[in-house]
C-alpha positions in Angstrom: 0.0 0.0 0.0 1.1 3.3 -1.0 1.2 5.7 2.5 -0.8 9.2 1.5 2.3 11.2 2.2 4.1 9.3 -0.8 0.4 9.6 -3.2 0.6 13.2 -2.0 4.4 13.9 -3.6 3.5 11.6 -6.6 0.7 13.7 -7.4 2.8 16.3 -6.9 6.0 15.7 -9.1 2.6 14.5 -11.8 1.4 18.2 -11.7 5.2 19.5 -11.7 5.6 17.6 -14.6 2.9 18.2 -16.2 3.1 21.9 -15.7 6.7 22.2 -17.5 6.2 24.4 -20.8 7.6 23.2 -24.1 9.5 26.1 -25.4 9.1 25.9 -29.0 5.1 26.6 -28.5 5.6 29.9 -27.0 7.0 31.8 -30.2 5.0 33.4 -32.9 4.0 31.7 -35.6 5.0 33.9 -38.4 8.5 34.5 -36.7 10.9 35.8 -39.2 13.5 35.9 -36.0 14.4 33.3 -34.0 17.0 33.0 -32.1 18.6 30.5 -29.3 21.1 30.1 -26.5 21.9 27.3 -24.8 23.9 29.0 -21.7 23.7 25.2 -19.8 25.4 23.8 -22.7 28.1 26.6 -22.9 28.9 26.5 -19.3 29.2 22.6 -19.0 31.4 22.2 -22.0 35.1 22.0 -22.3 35.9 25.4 -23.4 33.1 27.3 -21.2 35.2 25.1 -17.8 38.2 26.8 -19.4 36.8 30.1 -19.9 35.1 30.2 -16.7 38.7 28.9 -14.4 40.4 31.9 -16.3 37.5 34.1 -15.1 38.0 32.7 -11.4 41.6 33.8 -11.6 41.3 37.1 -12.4 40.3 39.4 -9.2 36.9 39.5 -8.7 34.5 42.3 -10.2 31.8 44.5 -8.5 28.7 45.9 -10.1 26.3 45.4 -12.6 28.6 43.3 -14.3 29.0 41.0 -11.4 25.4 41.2 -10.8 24.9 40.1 -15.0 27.2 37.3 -14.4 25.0 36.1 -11.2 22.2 35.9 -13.3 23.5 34.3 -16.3 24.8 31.4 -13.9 20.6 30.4 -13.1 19.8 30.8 -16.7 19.6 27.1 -18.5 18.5 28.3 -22.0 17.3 31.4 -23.6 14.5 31.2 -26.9 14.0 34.8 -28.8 11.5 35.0 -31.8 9.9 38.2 -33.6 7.7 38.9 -36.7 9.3 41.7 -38.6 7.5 45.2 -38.3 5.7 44.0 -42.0 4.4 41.4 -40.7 3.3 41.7 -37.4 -0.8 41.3 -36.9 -3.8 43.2 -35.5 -6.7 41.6 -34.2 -9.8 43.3 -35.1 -13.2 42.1 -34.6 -11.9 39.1 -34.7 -9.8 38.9 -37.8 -6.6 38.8 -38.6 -5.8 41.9 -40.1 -2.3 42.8 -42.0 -0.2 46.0 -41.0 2.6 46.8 -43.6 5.6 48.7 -42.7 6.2 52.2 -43.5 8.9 54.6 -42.7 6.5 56.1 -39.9 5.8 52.8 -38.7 9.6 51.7 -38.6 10.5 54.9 -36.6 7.9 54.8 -34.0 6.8 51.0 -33.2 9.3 48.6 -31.9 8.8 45.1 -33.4 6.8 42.7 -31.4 9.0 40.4 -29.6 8.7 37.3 -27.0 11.8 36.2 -25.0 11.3 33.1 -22.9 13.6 32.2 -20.3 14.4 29.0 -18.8 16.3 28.4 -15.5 16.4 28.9 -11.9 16.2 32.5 -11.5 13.8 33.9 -8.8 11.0 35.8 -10.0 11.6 38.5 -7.3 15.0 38.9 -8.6 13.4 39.9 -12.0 11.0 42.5 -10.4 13.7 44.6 -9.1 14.4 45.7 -12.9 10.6 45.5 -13.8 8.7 47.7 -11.5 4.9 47.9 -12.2 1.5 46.0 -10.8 0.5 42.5 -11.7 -2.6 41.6 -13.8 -3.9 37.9 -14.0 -4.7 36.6 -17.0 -5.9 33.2 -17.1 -4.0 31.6 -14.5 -0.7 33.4 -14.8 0.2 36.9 -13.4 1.5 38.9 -16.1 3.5 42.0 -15.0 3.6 45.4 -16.6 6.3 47.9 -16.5 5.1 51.3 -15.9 5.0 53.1 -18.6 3.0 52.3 -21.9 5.8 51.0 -24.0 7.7 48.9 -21.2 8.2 45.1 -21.6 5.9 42.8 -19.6 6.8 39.5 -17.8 4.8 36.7 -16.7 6.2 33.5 -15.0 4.0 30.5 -16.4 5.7 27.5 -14.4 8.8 27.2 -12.0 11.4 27.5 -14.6 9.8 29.5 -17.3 9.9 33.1 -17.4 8.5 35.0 -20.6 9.5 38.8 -21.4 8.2 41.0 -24.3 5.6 43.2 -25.2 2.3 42.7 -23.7 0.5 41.3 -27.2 3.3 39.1 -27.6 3.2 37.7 -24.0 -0.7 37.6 -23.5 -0.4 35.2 -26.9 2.1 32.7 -25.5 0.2 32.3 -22.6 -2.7 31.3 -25.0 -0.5 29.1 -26.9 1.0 27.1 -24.2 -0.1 23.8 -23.3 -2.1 23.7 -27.2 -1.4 20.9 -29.7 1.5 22.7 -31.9 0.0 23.5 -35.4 2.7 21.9 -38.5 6.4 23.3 -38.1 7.1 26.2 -40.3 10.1 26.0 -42.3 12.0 28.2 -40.4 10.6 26.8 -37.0 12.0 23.2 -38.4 15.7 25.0 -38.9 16.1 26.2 -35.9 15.1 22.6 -34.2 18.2 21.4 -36.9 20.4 23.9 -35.4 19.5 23.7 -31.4 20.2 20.0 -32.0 23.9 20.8 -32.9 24.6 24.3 -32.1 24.7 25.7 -28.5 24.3 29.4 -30.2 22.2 30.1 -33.3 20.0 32.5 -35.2 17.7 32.7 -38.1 16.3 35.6 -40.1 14.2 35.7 -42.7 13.4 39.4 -43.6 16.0 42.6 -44.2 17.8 43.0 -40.4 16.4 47.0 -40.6 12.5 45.5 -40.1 13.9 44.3 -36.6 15.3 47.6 -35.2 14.3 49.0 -32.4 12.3 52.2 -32.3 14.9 55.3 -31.5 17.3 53.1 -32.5 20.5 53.7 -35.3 23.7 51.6 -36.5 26.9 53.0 -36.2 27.7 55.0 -39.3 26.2 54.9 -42.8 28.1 52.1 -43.9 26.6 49.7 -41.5 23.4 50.9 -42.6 23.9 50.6 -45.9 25.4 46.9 -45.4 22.3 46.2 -43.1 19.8 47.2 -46.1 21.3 45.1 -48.7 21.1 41.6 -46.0 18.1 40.2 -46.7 18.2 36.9 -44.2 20.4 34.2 -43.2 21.8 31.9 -40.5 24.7 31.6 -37.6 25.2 28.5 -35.4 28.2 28.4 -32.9 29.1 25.4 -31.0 31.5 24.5 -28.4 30.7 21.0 -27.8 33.2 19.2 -29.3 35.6 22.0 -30.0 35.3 25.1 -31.7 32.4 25.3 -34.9 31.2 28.5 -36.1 29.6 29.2 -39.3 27.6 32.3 -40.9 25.1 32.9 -44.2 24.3 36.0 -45.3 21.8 36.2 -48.1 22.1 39.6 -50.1 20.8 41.6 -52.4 22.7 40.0 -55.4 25.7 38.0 -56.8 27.9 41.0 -56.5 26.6 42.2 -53.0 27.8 38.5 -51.7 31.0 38.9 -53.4 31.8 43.0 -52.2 30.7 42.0 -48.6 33.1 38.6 -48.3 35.9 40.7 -49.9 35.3 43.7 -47.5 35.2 41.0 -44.4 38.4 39.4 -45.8 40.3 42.8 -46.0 39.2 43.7 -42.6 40.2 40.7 -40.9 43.3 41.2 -42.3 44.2 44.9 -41.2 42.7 44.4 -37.8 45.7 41.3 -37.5 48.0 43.4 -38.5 47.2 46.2 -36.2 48.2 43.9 -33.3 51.7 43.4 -34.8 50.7 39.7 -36.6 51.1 37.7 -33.3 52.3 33.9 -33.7 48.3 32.9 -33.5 46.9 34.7 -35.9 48.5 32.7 -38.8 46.9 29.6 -37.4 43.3 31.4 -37.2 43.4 32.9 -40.8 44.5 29.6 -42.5 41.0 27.9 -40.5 39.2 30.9 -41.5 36.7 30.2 -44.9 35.0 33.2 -46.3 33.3 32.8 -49.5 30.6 34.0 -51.8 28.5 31.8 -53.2 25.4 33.4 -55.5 23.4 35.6 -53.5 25.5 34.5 -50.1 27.9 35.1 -47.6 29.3 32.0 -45.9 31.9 32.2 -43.6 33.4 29.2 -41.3 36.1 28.3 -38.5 36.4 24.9 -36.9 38.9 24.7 -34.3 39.7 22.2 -31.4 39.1 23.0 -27.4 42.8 23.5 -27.4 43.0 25.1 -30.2 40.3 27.8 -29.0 41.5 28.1 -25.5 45.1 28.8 -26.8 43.2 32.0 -29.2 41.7 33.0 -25.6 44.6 32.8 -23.7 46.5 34.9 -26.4 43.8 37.4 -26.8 43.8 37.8 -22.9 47.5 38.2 -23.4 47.3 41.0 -25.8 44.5 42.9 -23.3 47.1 42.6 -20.6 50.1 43.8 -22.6 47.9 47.0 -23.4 47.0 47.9 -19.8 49.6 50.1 -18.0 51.6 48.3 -15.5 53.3 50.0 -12.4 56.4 47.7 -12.7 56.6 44.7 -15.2 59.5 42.5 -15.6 61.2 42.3 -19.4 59.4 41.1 -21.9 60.8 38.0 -23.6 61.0 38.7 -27.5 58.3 36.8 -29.0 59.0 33.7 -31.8 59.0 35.3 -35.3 55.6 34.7 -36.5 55.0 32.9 -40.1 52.8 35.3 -41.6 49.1 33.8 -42.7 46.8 34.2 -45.3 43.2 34.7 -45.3 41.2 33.2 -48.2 38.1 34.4 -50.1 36.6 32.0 -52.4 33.5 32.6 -55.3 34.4 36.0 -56.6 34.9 36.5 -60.3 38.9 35.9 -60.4 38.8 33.6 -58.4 40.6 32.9 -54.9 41.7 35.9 -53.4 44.6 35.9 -50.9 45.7 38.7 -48.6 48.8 38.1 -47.0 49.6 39.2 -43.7 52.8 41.0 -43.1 54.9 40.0 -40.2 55.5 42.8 -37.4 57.0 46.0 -38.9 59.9 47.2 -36.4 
């Protein structure tokens, strides 16, 4: 026989259980932006133990930044998604009704936007940076900043916190617990890439329909870059080394090819600003940028040791550029072989821009 005390907690680990949100049925479902972290993933894998004991060694900050940090350790995973500005929806009298962008619409609305958070992290905790009075709806308490425009939050079970603008977050709630209608394509993409990538993101609309109301990119040039990007993907992983890989898609042929030759030659400079250190030929010659049609594709697969090595030298440099009071002499470094960085699918063909070893 079972005692009631043990029915009582099997009942209760039944409703736990059953209370657990599936992520995936929280985001909108004409999402043109999704994006993922998986900060559990990061922080249990062989580089993120490195990264992390290199932390520990240096001397302890204060602050918001230690505060950030705090936070970040109770976080698990992180799942962003947002229509674009064209394509966000109105409901009115009870249809769905179309509102296309304009140029007054871009400058004065931000685009809706849901960002679920999965973890540990006490509500309370959360409410110090959202001030404002709770509403219920349905059975959650959704929170509202206090001004018109301010995010709202609602916690819908013990590890799932939502964040984002109160249609967005009033419409999760409704979707959570319903049967999950067929898997868009982009939906089905970034389930591909959270099976293999502990960082990724999708976009399928131009990257200016996503910006923020108020908001401006540094400079003309990134503007004008931004306009002519009309989608594409990033995945990083960490789990079994060091994988990264990037698609653009672009305007045209000769956007693809002007942008991977731009990212080549600035690569290039910025290694030879530092004075070519010994690592930087081994990055450049794992580095692939290429055009292909109307894309971008870049790529760089390294081991852990590999990528802990580019940390540690990186950390290096940082410290060699902050004043010292006293500093014992510098041993002169190993001439560096200088390295190459490779663009592939322009019209000549393989470009190469050599790197010149440290000018003295």
């Amino acid at each position: 026989m079972i005692s009631k005390c043990k029915l009582t907690l099997l009942l209760l680990a039944a409703v736990g259980a059953a209370a657990q949100t599936n992520t995936w049925e929280l985001g909108h479902p004409d999402a043109k932006l999704l994006v993922g972290i998986d900060l559990k993933s990061l922080r249990e894998s062989a580089v993120g133990q490195s990264v992390r004991s290199q932390w520990n060694a240096q001397p302890q900050q204060i602050g918001p930044a230690a505060l950030a940090l705090g936070f970040l350790e109770q976080i698990d995973r992180i799942f962003i998604s947002s229509p674009s500005l064209s394509s966000s929806r109105s409901k009115t009298a009870g249809k769905t009704v179309s509102i296309p962008a304009t140029r007054t619409t871009a400058a004065n609305e931000n685009p809706p936007f849901l960002l679920v958070v999965e973890g540990t992290l006490p509500l309370q905790q959360l409410l110090a940076f959202l001030p404002g009075t709770a509403h219920r709806y349905r059975d959650v308490d959704v929170y509202r900043g206090t001004k018109a425009g301010d995010a709202n939050m609602a916690m819908l079970d013990a590890r799932t916190i939502v964040v984002g603008d109160e249609k967005s977050v009033i419409a999760a709630i409704d979707r959570r617990g319903k049967a999950l209608p067929p898997a868009s394509d982009i939906l089905k993409r970034a389930r591909a890439l959270a099976s293999t990538h502990d960082f990724w993101i999708i976009v399928e609309d131009s990257l200016s329909k996503f910006q923020p109301a108020g908001a401006s990119l540094p400079g003309p040039l990134a503007a004008q870059i931004a306009s002519q990007i009309k989608g594409g993907e990033m995945g990083l992983a960490v789990r079994d080394g060091f994988q990264f890989e990037l698609s653009l898609a672009t305007e045209s042929e000769a956007v693809a090819g002007r942008m991977a030759e731009m990212l080549g030659t600035q690569i290039a400079q910025a290694i030879q600003a530092q004075g070519n250190p010994p690592e930087a030929s081994e990055f450049v010659n794992k580095l692939h940028i290429e055009s292909e049609g109307d894309r971008m594709r870049v790529s760089l697969a390294m081991t852990g040791e590999e990528f802990v090595q580019q940390l540690k030298a990186a950390q290096a440099l940082r410290a060699a550029a902050t004043p010292a009071v006293t500093r014992p002499p510098a041993q002169p470094p190993k001439p560096a072989t200088p390295g190459k960085v490779k663009i592939y699918g322009l019209d000549e063909g393989v470009r190469e821009i050599q790197l010149t070893g440290p000018q003295h």
